[in-house]
C-alpha positions in Angstrom: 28.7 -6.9 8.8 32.1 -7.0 7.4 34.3 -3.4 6.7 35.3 -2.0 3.7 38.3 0.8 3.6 39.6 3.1 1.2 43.0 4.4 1.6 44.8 7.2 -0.3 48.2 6.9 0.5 48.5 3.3 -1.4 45.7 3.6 -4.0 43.9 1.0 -2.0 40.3 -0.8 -2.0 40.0 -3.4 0.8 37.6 -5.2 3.4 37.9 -7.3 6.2 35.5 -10.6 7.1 33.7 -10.2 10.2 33.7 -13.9 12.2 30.0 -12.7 13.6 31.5 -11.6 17.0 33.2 -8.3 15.7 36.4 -10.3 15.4 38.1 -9.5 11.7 40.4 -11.0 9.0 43.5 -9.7 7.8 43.2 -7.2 5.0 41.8 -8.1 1.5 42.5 -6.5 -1.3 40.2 -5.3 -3.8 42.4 -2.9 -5.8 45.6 -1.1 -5.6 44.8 0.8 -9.0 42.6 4.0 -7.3 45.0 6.5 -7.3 44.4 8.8 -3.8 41.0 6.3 -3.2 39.2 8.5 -0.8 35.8 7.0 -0.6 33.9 3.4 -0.7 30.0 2.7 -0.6 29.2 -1.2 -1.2 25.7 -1.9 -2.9 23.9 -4.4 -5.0 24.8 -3.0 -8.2 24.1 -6.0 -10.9 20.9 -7.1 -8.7 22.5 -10.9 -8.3 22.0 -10.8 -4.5 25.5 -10.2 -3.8 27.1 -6.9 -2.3 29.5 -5.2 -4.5 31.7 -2.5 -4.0 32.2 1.4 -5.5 35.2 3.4 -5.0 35.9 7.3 -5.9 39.5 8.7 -6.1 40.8 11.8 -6.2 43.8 12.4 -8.4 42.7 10.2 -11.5 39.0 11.3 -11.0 37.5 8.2 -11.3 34.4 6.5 -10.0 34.7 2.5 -10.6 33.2 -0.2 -9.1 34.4 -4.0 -8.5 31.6 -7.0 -9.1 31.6 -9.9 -6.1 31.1 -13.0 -7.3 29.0 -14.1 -4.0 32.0 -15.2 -1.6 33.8 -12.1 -1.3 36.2 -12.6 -4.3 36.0 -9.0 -7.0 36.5 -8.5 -10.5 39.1 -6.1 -11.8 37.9 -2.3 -11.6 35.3 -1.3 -13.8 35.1 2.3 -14.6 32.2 4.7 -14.5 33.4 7.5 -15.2 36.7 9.3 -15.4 35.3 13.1 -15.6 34.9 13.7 -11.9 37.6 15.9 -11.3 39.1 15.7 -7.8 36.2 12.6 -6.9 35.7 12.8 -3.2 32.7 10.9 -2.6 31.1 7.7 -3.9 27.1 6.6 -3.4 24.3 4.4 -4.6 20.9 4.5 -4.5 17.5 3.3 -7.3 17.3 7.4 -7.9 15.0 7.0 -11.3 12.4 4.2 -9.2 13.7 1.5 -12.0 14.3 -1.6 -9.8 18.7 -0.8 -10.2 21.0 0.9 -8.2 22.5 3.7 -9.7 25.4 5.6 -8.5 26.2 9.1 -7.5 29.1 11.3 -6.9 30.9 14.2 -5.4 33.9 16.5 -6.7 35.7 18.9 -5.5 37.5 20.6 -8.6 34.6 21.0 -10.9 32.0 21.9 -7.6 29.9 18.9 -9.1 27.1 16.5 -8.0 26.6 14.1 -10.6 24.7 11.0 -10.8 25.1 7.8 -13.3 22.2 5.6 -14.3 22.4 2.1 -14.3 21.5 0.0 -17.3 21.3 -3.1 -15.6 17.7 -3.7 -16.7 18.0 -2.0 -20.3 16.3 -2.3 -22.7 13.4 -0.7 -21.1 10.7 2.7 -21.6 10.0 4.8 -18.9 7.9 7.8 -18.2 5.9 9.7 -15.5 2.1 10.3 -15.2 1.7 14.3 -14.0 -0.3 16.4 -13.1 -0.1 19.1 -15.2 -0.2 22.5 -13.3 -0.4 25.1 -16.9 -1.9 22.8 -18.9 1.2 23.1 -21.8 1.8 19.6 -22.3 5.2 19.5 -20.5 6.6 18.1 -17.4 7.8 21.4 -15.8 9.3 22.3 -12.8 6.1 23.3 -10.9 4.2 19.9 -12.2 4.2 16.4 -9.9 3.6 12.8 -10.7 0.5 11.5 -10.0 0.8 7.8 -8.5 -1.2 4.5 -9.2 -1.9 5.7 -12.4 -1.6 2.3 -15.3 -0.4 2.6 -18.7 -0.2 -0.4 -21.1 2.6 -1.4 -23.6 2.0 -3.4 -26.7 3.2 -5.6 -28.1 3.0 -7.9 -24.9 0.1 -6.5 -23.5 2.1 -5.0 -20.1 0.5 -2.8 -17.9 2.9 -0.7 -15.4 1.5 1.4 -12.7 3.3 4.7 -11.1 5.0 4.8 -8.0 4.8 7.3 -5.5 6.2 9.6 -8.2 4.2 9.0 -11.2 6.9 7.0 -12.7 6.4 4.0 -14.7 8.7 1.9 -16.2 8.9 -1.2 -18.7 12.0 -3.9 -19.4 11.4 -4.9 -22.9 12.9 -8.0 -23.6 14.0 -7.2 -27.0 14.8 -4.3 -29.1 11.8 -3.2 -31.4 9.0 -1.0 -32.1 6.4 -0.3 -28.7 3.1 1.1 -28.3 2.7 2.9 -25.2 -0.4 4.4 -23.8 -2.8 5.6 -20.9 -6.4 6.1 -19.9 -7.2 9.2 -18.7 -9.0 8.5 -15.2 -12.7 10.0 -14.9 -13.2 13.5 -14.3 -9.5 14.5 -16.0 -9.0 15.3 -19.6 -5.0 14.9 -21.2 -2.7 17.5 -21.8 -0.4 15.6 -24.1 -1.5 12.6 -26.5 -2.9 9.4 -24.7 -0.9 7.0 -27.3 3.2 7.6 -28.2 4.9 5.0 -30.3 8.3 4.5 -29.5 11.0 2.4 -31.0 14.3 1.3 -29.3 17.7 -0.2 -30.2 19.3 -3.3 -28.9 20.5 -2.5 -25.7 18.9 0.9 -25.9 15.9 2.3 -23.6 13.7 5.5 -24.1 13.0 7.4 -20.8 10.4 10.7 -20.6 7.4 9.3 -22.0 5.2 11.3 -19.8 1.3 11.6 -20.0 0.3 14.7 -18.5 -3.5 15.0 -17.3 -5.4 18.2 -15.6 -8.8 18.3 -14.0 -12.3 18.8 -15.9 -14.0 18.4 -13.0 -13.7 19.4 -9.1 -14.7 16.1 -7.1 -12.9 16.2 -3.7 -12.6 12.7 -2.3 -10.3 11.7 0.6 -10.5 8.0 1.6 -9.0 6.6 4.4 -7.5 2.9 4.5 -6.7 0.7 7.7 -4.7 -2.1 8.3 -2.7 -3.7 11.1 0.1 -6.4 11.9 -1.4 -9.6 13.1 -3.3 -8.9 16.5 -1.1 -11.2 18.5 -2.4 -12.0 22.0 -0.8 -9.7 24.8 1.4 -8.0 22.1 2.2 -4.3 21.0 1.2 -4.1 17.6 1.1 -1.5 14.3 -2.0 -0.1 12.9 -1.5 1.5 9.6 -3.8 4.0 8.6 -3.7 5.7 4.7 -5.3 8.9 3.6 -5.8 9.4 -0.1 -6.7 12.1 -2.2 -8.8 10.4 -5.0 -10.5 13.4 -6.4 -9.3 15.8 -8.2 -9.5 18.8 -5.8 -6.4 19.7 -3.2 -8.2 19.8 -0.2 -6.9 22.7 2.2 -7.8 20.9 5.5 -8.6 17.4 6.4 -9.4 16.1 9.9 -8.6 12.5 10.2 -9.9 10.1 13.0 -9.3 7.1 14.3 -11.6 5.1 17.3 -10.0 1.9 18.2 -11.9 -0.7 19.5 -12.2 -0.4 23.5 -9.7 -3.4 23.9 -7.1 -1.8 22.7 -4.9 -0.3 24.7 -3.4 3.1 23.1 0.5 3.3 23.3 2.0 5.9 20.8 1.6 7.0 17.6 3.3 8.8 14.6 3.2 11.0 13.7 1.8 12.9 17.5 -2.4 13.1 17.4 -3.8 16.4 17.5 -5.8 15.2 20.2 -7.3 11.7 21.6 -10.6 12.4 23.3 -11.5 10.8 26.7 -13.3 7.6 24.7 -9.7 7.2 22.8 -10.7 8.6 19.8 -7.4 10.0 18.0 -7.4 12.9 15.7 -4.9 14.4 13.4 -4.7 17.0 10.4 -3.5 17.0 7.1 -3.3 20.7 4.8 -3.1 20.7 1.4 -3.4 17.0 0.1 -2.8 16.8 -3.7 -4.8 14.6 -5.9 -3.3 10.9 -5.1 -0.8 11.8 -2.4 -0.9 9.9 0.9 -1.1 10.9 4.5 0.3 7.8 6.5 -0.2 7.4 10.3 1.2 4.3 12.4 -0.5 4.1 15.7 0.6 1.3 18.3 -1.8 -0.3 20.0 -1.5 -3.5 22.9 -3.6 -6.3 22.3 -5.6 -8.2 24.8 -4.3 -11.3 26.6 -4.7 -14.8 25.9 -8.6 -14.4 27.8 -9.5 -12.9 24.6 -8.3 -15.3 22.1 -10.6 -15.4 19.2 -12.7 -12.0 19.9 -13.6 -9.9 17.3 -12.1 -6.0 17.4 -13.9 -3.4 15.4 -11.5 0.3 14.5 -13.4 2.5 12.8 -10.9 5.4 10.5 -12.8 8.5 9.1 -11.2 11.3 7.5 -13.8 15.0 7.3 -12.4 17.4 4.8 -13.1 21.3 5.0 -12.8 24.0 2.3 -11.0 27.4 2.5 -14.4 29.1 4.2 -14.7 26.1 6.3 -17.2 24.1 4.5 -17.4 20.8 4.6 -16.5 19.3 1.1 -16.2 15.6 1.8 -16.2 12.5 4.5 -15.7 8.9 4.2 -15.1 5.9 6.6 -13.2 2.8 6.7 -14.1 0.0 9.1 -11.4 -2.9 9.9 -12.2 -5.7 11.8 -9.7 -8.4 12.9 -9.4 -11.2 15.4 -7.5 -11.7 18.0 -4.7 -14.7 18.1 -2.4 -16.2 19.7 -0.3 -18.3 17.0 -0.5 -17.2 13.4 1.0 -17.6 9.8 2.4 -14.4 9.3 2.4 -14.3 5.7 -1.6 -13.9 4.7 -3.8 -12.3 2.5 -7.2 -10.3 3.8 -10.7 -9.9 1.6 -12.6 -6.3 2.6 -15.4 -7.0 2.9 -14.8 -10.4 4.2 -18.4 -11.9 3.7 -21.6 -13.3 5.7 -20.8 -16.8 7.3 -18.3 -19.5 6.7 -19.5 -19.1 3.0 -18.4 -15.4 2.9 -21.3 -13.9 1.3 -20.6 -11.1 0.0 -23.1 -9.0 -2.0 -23.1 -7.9 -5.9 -22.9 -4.5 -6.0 -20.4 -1.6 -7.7 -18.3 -1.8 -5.3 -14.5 -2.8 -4.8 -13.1 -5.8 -3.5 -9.9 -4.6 -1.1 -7.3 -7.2 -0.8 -4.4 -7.2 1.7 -1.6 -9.1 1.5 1.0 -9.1 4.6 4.2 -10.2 4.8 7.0 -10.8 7.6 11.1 -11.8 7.6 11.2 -14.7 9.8 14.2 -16.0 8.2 17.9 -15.0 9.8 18.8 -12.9 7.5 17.8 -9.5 5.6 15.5 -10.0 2.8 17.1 -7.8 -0.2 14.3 -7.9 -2.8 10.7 -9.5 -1.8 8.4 -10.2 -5.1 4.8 -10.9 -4.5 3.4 -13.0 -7.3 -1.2 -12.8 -7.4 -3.3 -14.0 -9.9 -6.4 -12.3 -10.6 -9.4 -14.1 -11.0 -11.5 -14.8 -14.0 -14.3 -13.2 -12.4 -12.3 -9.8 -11.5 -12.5 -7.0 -13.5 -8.9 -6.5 -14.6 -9.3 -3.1 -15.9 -10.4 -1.8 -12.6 -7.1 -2.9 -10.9 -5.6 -0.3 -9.1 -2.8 -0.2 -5.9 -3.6 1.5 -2.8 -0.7 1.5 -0.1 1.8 -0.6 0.6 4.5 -0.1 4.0 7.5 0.2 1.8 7.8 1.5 -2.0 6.8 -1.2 -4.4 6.8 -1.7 -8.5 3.8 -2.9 -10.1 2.9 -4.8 -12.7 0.3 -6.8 -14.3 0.2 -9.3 -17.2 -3.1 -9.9 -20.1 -3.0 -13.8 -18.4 -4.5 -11.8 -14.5 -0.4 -12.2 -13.1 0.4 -9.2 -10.7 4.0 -9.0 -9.6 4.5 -6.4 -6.9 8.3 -5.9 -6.6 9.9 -4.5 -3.6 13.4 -3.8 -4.9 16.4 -3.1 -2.1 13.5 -3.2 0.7 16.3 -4.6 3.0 13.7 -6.3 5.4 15.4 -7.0 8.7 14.4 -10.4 9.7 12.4 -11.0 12.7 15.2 -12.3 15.4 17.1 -9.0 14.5 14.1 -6.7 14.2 11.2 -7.7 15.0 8.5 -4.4 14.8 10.0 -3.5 11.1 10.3 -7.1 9.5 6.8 -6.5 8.8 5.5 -5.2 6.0 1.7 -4.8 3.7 0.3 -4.0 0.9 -3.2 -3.3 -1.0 -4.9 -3.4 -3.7 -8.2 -2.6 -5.0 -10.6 -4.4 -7.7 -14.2 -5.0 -8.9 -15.8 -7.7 -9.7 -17.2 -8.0 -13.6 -20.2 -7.0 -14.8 -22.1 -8.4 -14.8 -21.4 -12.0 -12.5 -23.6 -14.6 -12.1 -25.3 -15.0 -8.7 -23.2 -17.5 -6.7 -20.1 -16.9 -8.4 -17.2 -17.7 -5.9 -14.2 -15.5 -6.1 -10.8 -17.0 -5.1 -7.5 -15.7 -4.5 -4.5 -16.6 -3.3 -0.7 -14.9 -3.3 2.5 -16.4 -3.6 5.7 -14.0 -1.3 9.5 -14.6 -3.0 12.0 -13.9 -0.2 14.9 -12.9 -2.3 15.9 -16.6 -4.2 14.0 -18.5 -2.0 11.0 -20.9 -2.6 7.5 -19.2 -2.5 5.6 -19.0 0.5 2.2 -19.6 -0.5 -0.6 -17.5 1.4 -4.5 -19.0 2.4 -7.2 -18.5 -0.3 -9.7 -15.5 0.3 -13.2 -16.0 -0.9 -15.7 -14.2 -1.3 -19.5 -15.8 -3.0 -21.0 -13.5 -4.9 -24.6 -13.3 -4.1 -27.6 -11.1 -5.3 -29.5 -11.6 -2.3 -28.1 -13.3 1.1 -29.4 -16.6 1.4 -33.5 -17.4 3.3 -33.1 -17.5 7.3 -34.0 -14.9 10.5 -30.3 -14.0 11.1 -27.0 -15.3 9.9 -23.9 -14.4 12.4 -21.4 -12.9 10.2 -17.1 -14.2 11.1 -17.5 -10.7 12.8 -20.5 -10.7 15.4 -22.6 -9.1 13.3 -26.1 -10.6 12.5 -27.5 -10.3 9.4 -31.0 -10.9 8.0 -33.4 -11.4 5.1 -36.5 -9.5 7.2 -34.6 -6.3 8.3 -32.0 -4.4 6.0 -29.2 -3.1 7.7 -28.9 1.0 8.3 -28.1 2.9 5.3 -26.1 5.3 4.8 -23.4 3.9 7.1 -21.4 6.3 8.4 -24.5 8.9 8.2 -24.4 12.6 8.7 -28.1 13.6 9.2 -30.7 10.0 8.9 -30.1 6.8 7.8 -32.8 4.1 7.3 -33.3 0.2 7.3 -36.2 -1.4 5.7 -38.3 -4.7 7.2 -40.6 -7.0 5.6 -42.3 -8.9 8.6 -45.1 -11.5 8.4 -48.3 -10.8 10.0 -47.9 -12.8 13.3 -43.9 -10.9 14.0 -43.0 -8.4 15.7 -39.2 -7.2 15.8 -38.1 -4.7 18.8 -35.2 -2.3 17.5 -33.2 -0.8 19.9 -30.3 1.7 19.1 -27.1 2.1 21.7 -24.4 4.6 22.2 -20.7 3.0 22.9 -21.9 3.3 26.6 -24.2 1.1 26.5 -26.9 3.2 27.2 -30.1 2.7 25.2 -31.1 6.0 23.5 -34.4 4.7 21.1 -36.4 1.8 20.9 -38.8 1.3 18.5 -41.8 -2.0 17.3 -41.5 -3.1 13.7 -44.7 -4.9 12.6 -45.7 -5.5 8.5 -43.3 -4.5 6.1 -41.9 -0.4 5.7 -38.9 1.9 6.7 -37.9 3.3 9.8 -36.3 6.4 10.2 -33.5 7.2 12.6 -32.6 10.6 12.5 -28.9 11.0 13.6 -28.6 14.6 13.3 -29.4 14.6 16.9 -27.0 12.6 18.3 -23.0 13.0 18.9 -20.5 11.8 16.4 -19.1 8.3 17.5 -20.2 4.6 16.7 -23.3 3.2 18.4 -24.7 -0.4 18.7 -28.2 -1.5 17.4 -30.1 -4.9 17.4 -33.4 -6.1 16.2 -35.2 -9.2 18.0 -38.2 -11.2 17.4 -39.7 -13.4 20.4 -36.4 -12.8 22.1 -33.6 -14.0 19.9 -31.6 -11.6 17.9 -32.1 -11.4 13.9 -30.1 -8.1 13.7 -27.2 -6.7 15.1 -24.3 -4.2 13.6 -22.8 -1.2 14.3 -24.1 2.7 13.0 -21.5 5.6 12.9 -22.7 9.3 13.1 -20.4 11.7 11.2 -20.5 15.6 10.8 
């Protein structure tokens, strides 16, 4: 890191080069030409990679900034602004969620904060998707943005999708005539047209294009999300968990819950659990969750040594939402599984779920297809901007796209042709020699597949991670073969330690609150012992399958937790998975 210094008594901009051992040059002049220069902030300003440098100063009021060409030599001053009267301090930060830096200031004469957009990427539309509290049409104080949310541009065929704040934003290339619009999610109805035409001038850009949206229709629905760090052998690793309000209810109490798998060794956590009960199971609270806001919640765990290279580890995140009279309104589960290594490429990309077998089977149904893509800084420097290039497959429903979480806040966007570029502007990843726990970082994604796809359709993926200007790093290829029915045999061991098989369904529903039920089709000379297992170990029912019907395992009378049950037939095992009871 080099120093930068701004000096009043000579008008002075200046900075001095750092030799890497905290030994410095002699002075270097920027600029003599701020008269009473009381304040400096470098940043990024033109988004070419290189830092430049802002100044404020005092007696001509004037906020200016000086370009670097890359090897610390600056243009002449280039003013923002002369109308800050008595300028004392100079900052910069992306404050409209654009992909620039734009500037702010501070003066003392006028009592004024003031900020200055930056048209770097201009021409360009922008907007915000809201939730619109009063129903009037208008983005007002007491409304918020609702994130995730995609709206399309045409010509170009350009779909942008909100950031944490609802906002969206377009860079036209050219000048011209747009088409902007938005589908109003299930169980919402718009407060403002769905469809705004806009036109723009060269070099011009159009910003409050809002859509506002309000419920029709109370649906709570918190989900939770997992994810983790690669589970390095003998290592202290990050588990990410993500609570979302999907509905359209805000949910005055949720309890969230996470129970690691018992190789994992429980070091910390943040925020603090509520509680962690004596078989590790953590628990926290969230109030008042609005429709698409996020609870996050890192939890470190150690990993087991080298001994148990290859094992499979099974953390189970449920989140149990409660009205205002206490009534339990909602409850869903997400189960991650993940392996344990001991070398690894940490740049990847994750299917949910991942499939049956070395085939991946993976069964046509409504559901989504959760992708995760990690990344890490192993470079020896900071990554500034990271750009994550995927291209959706034929056989993926495009309009069902949506993002889900990512570690640090991203832009997204998606192309007509299936490109998705998730941008993650001024991230400032420390690389992995300097910083090793936060030169990680994630994100996920969620997609169907089309409808309808024909049986042994194989669905492949694969992501390509831009460190700043460097050359891609190219991630493995999920895949996941789409299948109606899994293929003839007793049991199939899934990549998991699960066994699977075409005689005996697995128990549905899974997590279940009160009874869930699997369904057998035996020939006349089998019979298939079921047995059911707490996370003890201890064997609570056993029961003989012969012929073909359901059994019924009432859970209602059993703890909450995750218990263990197989199914065998002359003594091998042809099913085996895990059941969770909920309340």
């Amino acid at each position: 890191m080099d120093v930068l210094s701004a000096s009043y008594g000579d008008n002075k901009i200046a900075w001095y080069e750092n030799d890497g051992s905290g030994n410095f040059g002699t002075q270097q002049i920027i600029t003599t030409d701020a008269y009473y220069a009381i304040s400096v902030y470098a940043a990024d300003l033109d988004n070419d990679g290189d830092i430049d440098v802002l100044s404020a100063s005092y007696w001509d009021n004037k906020i200016a900034w000086y370009e670097n060409d890359g090897s610390g030599n600056f243009s002449t001053q280039q003013i923002i602004t002369t109308d800050a009267d008595g300028a004392t301090s100079v900052y910069a930060a992306d404050l409209d969620n654009d992909g620039d830096i734009d500037v702010l200031s501070a003066s003392q004469y006028d009592n004024k904060i003031a900020w200055y957009e930056n048209l770097l990427n201009n021409p360009h539309i922008s907007g915000t998707v809201f939730y619109d509290t009063n129903q009037n049409g208008v983005l007002d104080a007491g409304d918020y943005g609702l994130s995730s949310q995609g709206t399309a541009i045409n010509p170009g065929t350009t779909y942008s999708y909100a950031n944490a704040n609802g906002v969206f934003a377009y860079y036209t290339e050219t000048a011209g005539t747009y088409t902007l619009s938005y589908t109003v999610p299930n169980n919402w109805a718009a407060t403002t047209p769905t469809s705004q035409t806009i036109t723009i001038d060269e070099g011009g850009y159009s910003n409050n294009n809002n859509f506002g949206i309000y419920p029709n229709t109370l649906n709570p629905d918190i989900e939770p999300y997992l994810s983790a760090d690669i589970n390095r052998c003998n290592w202290t690793v990050p588990y990410y968990l993500t609570v979302i309000n999907e509905g359209t209810t805000i949910e005055p109490l949720s309890i969230v819950s996470l129970q690691p798998d018992e190789q994992l060794t429980y070091i910390s956590a943040t925020p603090e659990p509520d509680s962690i009960s004596t078989q590790g199971k953590i628990y926290w609270h969230t109030n008042n969750l609005l429709p698409t806001q996020q609870s996050q919640f890192t939890v470190q765990f150690h990993i087991p040594d080298f001994n148990s290279m290859g094992d499979t580890l099974s953390t189970l995140a449920s989140v149990t939402s409660f009205n205002t009279n206490g009534e339990q309104t909602d409850q869903n589960a997400f189960g991650y599984r993940t392996v344990v290594v001991c070398s690894y490429d940490p740049n990847d990309k994750q299917v949910y779920p991942a499939g049956i077998g070395e085939q991946h089977y993976t069964l046509i149904n409504n559901d989504e297809l959760i992708y995760t893509i990690r990344f890490q800084n192993t470079g020896n420097d900071t990554a500034f901007n990271i750009i994550i290039a995927d291209t959706l497959s034929n056989y993926l429903d495009r309009s069902t796209f949506r993002p889900i979480t990512s570690s640090h806040p991203m832009q997204v966007i998606r192309n007509e042709s299936g490109l998705v570029e998730f941008k993650f502007n001024h991230i400032l990843l420390p690389d992995s020699t300097t910083n090793e726990p936060r030169s990680h970082g994630y994100l996920m994604y969620g997609i169907k597949a089309q409808t309808p796809v024909p049986d042994n359709t194989l669905i492949a993926n694969t992501a390509h991670i831009y460190f700043d200007f460097n050359p891609a790093i190219v991630t493995n290829t999920t895949q996941s073969l789409m299948v109606y029915n899994l293929p003839t045999g007793i049991g199939i061991t899934v990549n998991d330690g699960t066994v699977v098989s075409n005689k005996i369904s697995a128990f549905v529903p899974n997590p279940s609150t009160q009874q869930s039920q699997l369904n057998y089709n035996l020939n006349n000379q089998e019979i298939a012992t079921l047995s059911i297992y707490d996370y003890t170990g201890r064997k609570i029912e056993q029961t003989h399958l012969t012929s073909t019907g359901t059994y019924q395992f009432n859970t209602a009378n059993y703890p909450v937790g995750m218990y263990v049950y197989t199914a065998t037939i002359d003594g091998s095992i042809v099913l085996q998975d895990k059941l969770v009871i909920v309340k």
